[in-house]
N, C-alpha and C positions, 0 to 999 in steps of 0.2 A: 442836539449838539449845535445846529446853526445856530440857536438861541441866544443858550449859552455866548457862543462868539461873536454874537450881538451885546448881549449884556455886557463885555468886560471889553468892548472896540469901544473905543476915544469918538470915531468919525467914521472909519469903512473898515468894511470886510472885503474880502478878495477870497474866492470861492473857486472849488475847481471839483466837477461831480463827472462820472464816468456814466457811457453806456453801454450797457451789458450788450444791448441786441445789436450793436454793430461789429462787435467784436466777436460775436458766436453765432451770425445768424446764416452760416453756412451749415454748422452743426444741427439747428434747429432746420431749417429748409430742408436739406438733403438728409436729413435724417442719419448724420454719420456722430461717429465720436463723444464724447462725454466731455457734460461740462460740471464746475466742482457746484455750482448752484442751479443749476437748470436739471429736472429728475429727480425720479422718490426712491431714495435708496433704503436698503435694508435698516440697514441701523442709522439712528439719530446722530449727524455729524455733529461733532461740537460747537463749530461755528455757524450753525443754520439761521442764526441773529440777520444775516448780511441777508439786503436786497435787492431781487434783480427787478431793478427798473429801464424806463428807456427816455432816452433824451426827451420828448415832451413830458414826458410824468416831472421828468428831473426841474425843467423850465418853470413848468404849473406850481410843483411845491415852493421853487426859493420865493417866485414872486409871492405867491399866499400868504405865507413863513414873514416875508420881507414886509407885507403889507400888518399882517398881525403884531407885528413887533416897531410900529410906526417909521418905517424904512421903506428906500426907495430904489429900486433896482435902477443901476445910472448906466450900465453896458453889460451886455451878455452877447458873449463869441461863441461861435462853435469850434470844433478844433477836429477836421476831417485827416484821418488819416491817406497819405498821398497813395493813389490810384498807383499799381508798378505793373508796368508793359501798355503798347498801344492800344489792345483789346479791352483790359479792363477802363482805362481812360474815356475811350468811345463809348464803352455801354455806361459808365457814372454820369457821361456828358447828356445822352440820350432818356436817361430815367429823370437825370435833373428836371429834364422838358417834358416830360411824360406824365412821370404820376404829380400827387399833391406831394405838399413842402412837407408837411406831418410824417409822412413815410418818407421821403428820403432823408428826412432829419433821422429819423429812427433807425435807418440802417444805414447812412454813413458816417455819422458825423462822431466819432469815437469818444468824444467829452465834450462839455460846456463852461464856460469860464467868466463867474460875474462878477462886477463889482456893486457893491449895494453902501448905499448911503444913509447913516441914523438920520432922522429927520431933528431939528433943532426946536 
């Protein structure tokens, strides 16, 4: 599909991909609750097509995608969903500093938002 939206873009695309694991990764960690793509259920859903990826997979593909398609990634943001209460704030602020960028990118940062440039 990004291709496509290459192919038929004048000058830019403007992208906006989601991450599965920051949004469910309390489910996965603690072991609670069901998610509608994470799990092997009985019968084949219909929409089993969708993938759960996570913010650097997400980063890796547009650039790849972007380079293969003679394009050139001009900005990419992350888009963190805000910390709510003083406790979880303290401990986002603490891991920020803690572990690598790779992992907190993959469980905070809820999507990524690029713009990518055809090259002329």
């Amino acid at each position: 599909m990004l291709d496509e939206c290459i192919r038929v873009s004048k000058k830019y695309i403007i992208l906006s991909l989601p991450n599965a694991w920051c949004v469910i990764k309390g489910l996965i960690i603690f072991g609670r609750g069901k998610c509608k793509f994470y799990g092997l259920p009985i019968n084949k859903p219909k929409d089993r097509h969708k993938w759960f990826f996570n913010y650097n997979q997400a980063r890796e593909f547009v650039f790849e995608r972007a380079k293969i398609n003679n394009c050139e990634v001009i900005s990419y943001e992350p888009y963190c969903f805000p910390a709510k209460g003083f406790f979880k704030k303290i401990i986002r602020f603490l891991l920020k500093i803690i572990v690598a960028e790779e992992r907190y990118s993959n469980w905070f940062y809820g999507a990524i938002w690029f713009i990518i440039r055809k090259r002329d």
